[in-house]
C-alpha positions, -999 to 999 in steps of 0.1 A, spaced: 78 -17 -257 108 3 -249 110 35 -225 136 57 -239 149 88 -217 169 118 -229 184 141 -207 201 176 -206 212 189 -238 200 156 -255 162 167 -248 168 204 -257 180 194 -290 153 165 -298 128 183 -279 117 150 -261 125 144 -229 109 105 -231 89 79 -247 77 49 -254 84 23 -285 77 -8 -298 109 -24 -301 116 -33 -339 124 -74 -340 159 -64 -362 172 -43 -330 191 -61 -305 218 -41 -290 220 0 -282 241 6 -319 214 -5 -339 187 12 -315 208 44 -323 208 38 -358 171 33 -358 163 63 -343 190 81 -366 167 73 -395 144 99 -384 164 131 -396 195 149 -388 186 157 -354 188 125 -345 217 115 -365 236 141 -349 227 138 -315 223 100 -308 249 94 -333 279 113 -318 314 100 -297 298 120 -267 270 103 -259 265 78 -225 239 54 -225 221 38 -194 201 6 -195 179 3 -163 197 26 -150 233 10 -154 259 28 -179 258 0 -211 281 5 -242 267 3 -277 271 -34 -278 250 -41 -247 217 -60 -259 184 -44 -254 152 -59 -253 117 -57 -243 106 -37 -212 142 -22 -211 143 17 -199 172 29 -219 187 61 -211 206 88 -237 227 116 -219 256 137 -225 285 132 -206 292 149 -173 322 170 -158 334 185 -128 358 195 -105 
């Protein structure tokens, strides 16, 4: 299992804020985590799917090529500005 966060606009638009999931064998990095969950509709495709998006694995920014694996927390949020 997986722990998967989504935060800020990311969790208004997949109305989720977490969960939990078995981590499919075929997945090994964040890109083909992101294209799994894309394959559950548009929503996903459009939010996970996008240039804007920061990932965190265990609570350290990853890229899309960063592997994932069992008992990883993997975090999904938009990025941040300020000034």
């Amino acid at each position: 299992m997986i722990k998967l966060l989504y935060f800020a606009r990311f969790r208004d638009a997949l109305d989720c804020a977490g969960e939990q999931l078995p981590l499919p064998a075929h997945i090994d990095d964040i890109a083909g985590l992101v294209a799994y969950l894309g394959e559950r509709g548009k929503p996903w495709r459009e939010t996970l799917g996008g240039a804007r998006v920061l990932v965190a694995i265990n609570q350290e920014v990853a890229d899309f090529d960063a592997p994932v694996k069992e008992g990883d927390e993997v975090a999904f949020f938009p990025p941040v500005t300020g000034g």
